[in-house]
N, C-alpha and C positions, 0 to 999 in steps of 0.2 A: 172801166176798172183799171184797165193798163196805164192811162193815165194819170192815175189816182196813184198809185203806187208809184210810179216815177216822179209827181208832185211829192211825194213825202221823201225822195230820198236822199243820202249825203249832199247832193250832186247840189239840190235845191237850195240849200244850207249856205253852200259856198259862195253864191252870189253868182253863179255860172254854168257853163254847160258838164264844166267839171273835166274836162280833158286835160288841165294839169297834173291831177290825181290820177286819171287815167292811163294816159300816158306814157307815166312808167312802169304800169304793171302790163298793160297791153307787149311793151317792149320786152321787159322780164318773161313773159309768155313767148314770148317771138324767140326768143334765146334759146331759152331753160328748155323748153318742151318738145324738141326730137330728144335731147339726151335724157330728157325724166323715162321719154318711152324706150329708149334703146337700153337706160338702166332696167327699168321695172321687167322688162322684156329677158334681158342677162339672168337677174336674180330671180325671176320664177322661173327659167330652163333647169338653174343648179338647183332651186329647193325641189322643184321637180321630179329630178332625178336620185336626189338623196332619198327624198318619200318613198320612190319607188324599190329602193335598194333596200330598204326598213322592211317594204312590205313584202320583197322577195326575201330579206332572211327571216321573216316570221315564219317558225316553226309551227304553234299550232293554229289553230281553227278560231279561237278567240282571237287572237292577238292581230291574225290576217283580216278576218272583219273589223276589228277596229282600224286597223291602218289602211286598209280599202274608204273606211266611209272618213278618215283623215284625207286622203289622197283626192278624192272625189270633191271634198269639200275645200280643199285647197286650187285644184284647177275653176269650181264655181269664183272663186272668190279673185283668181287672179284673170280672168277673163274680165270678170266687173270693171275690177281697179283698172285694165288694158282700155280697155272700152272706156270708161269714163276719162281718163286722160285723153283719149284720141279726142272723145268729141269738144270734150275744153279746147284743147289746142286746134280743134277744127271750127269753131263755135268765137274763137278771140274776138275776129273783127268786125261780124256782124252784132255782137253781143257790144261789141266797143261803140259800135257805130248806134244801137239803139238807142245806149245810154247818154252819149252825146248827142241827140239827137232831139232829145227835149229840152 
């Protein structure tokens, strides 16, 4: 089936293995991606802390439940994005190497 799918893809099109295409986004990835994570990493600590500072001056009892399940759904969500960049940028070149590989 894996080869089935790698038969149909751009790569196929091209007349090649496709590592011109490749190439330069494997590169782009090799650059761009500690600073995507040292960003992503900066601006979830500061939105972090802002939430948190919302939900300590919530006054009453509604307003704190809502900014608890705001806060909680905001660290689910920024773990994800963390994680999913990591394993991109950890995934590049054996991912690079699949693709050229057929």
């Amino acid at each position: 089936m894996i080869e089935s799918i790698r038969k149909m893809s751009l790569f196929s099109y091209l007349g090649g293995s496709g590592e011109g295409v490749l190439n330069p986004i494997y590169e782009g990835l090799t650059l761009v991606g500690p600073y995507a994570l040292s960003i992503v990493a900066v601006l979830s600590v500061f939105y972090g802390i802002f939430l948190g500072v919302k939900y300590a001056q919530a006054e009453d009892e509604a307003t704190k439940a809502n900014m608890q399940k705001t806060l909680m759904n905001f660290v689910i969500g920024a773990i994800t994005i963390w994680v999913l960049l990591a394993v991109l940028y950890a995934i590049r070149k054996p991912l690079g190497q699949w693709i050229t590989s057929g």
